[in-house]
C-alpha positions as a Python dict, from the first residue, in 0.01 Angstrom:
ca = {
    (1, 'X'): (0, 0, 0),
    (2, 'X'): (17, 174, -343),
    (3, 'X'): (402, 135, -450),
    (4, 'X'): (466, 371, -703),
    (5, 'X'): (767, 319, -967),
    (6, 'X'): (998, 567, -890),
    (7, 'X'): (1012, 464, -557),
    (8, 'X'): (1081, 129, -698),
    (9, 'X'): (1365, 243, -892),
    (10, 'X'): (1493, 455, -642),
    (11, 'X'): (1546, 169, -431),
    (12, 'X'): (1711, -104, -702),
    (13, 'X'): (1919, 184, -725),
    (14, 'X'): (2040, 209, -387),
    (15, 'X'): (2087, -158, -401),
    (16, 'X'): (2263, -134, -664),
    (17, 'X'): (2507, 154, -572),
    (18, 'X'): (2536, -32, -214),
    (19, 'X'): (2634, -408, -353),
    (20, 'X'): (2892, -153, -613),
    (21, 'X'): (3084, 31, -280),
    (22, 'X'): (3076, -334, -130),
    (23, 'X'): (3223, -514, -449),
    (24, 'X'): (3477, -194, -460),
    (25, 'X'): (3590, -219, -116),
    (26, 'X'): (3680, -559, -116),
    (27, 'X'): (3854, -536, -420),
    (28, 'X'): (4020, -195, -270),
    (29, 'X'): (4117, -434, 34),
    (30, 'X'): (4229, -758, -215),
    (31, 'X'): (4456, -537, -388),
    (32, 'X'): (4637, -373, -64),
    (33, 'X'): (4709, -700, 34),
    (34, 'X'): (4883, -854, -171),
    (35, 'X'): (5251, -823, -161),
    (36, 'X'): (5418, -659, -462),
    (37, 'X'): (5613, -910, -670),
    (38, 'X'): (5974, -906, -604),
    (39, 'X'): (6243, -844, -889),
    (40, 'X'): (6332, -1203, -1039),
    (41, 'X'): (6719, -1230, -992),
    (42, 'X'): (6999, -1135, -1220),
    (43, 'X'): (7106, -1456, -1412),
    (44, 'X'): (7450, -1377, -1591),
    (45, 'X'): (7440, -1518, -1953),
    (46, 'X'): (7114, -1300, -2028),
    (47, 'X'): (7237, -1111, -2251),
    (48, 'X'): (7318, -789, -2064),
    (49, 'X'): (7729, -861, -2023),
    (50, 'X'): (7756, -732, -1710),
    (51, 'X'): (7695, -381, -1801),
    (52, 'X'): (7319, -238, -1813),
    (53, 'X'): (7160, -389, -1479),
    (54, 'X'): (6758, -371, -1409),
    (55, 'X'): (6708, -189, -1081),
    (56, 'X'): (6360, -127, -934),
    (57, 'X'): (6437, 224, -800),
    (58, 'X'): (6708, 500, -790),
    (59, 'X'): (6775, 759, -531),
    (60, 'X'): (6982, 1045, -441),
    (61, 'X'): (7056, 1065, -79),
    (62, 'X'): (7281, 1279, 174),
    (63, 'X'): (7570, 1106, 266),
    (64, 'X'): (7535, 1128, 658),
    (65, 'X'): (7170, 985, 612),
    (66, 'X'): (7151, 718, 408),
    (67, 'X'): (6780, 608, 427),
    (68, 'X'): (6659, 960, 355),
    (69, 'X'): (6637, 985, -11),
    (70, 'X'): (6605, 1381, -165),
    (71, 'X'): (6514, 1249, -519),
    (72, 'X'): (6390, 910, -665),
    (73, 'X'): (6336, 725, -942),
    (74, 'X'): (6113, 427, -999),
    (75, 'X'): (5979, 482, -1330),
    (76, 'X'): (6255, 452, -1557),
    (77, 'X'): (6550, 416, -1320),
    (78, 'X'): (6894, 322, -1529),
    (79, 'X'): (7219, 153, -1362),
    (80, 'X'): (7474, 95, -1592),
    (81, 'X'): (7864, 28, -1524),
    (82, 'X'): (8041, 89, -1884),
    (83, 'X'): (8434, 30, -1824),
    (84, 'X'): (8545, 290, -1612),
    (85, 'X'): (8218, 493, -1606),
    (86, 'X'): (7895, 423, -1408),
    (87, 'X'): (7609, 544, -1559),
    (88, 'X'): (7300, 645, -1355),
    (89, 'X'): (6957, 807, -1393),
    (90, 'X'): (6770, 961, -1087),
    (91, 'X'): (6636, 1307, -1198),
    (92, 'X'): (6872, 1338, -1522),
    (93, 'X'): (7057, 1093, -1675),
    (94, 'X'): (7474, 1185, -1529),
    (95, 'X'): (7794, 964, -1629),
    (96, 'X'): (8073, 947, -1354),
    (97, 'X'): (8404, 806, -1347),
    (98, 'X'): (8412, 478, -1066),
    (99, 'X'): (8717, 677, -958),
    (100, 'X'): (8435, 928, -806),
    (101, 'X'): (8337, 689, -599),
    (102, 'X'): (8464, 714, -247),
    (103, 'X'): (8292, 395, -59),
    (104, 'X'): (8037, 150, -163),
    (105, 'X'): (7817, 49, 129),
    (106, 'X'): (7459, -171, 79),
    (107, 'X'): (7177, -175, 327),
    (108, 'X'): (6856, -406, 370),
    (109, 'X'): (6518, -398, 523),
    (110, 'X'): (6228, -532, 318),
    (111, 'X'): (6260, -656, 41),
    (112, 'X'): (6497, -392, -36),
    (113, 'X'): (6857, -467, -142),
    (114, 'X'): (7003, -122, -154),
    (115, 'X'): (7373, -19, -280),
    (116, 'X'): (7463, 314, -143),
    (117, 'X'): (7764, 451, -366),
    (118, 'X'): (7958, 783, -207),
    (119, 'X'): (8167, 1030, -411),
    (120, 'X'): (8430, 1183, -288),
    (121, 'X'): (8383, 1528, -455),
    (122, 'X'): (7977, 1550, -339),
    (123, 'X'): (7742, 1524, -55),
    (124, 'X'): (7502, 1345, -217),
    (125, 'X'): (7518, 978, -277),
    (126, 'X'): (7353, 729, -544),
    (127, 'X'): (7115, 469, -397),
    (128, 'X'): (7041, 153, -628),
    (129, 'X'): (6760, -62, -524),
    (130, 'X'): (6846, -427, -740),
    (131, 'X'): (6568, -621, -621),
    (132, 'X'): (6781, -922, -525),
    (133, 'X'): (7023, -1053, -274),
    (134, 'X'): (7196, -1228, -557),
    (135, 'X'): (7218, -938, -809),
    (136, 'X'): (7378, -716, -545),
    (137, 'X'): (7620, -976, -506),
    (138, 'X'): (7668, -993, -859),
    (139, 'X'): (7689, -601, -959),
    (140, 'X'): (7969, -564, -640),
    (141, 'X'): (8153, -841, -832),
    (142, 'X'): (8155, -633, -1110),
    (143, 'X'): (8287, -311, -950),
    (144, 'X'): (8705, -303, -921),
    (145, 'X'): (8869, -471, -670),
    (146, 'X'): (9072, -162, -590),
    (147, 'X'): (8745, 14, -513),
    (148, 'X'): (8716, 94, -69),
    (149, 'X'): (8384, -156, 46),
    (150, 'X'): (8191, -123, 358),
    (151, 'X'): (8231, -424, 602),
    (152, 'X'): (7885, -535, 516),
    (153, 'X'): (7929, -491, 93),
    (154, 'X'): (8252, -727, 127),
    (155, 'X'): (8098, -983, 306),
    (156, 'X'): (7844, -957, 18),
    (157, 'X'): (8114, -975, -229),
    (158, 'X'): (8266, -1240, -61),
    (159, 'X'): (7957, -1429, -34),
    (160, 'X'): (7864, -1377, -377),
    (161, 'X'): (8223, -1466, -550),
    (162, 'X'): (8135, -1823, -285),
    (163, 'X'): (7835, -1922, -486),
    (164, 'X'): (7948, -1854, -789),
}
């Protein structure tokens, strides 16, 4: 049997390219597994007064479907509430009086720790994801107590103004 050296190398280099779509499947597989890290939790006294808070993900939404989002944002999502003005970026950064707002509701599945707001003069909501049990808690503490909850965000309230 006369083995000539291109067939040689033809073979190392199937080898090769097989043991290289192994290796990259695995890795492929490795990396879907593993869970995405989750936001570490707002600690007041970082720094941030209460104003600018880190959110993974913004979203504009219609009001009668709240887990259908039209837009999002999870690049360079801002959620900031500046005195009387709540400052947001989805698509464009907007500013909007809290007196917009008509209802503040939050939802959860996941991993996600949503606050829905609603204005009263659109059909659209704003959808904050904040990563956190504890810093939804902590932004609805922040919003005016005058300001019409959900059922579910005042229980959140309540429960967050109880550990505190």
């Amino acid at each position: 049997m006369n083995i000539n050296w291109v067939e040689l190398a033809f073979g190392a280099m199937v080898v090769i390219a097989q043991g290289l779509s192994f290796w990259f499947m695995y890795w492929l597989f490795k990396k879907l597994r593993t869970p995405k890290s989750v936001a570490p939790a707002y600690a007041p006294g970082t720094g941030l007064e209460g104003r600018a808070i880190p959110v993974l993900a913004t979203f504009t939404g219609l009001r009668r479907v709240p887990w259908a989002a039209l837009a999002t944002n999870s690049l360079n999502p801002v959620f900031r509430l500046d005195g009387q003005q709540m400052i947001y970026r989805v698509l464009r950064q907007k500013q909007r009086p809290l007196g917009d707002v008509s209802r503040v509701d939050m939802r959860s599945a996941y991993g996600n720790f949503n606050l829905v707001f609603e204005f009263s003069d659109s059909p659209f909501t704003l959808i904050v994801n904040l990563g956190s049990a504890s810093r939804r808690a902590y932004v609805l503490s922040l919003l005016p107590p005058d300001m019409q909850l959900s059922e579910r965000a005042q229980t959140a309230r309540l429960a967050g103004n109880a550990a505190q």
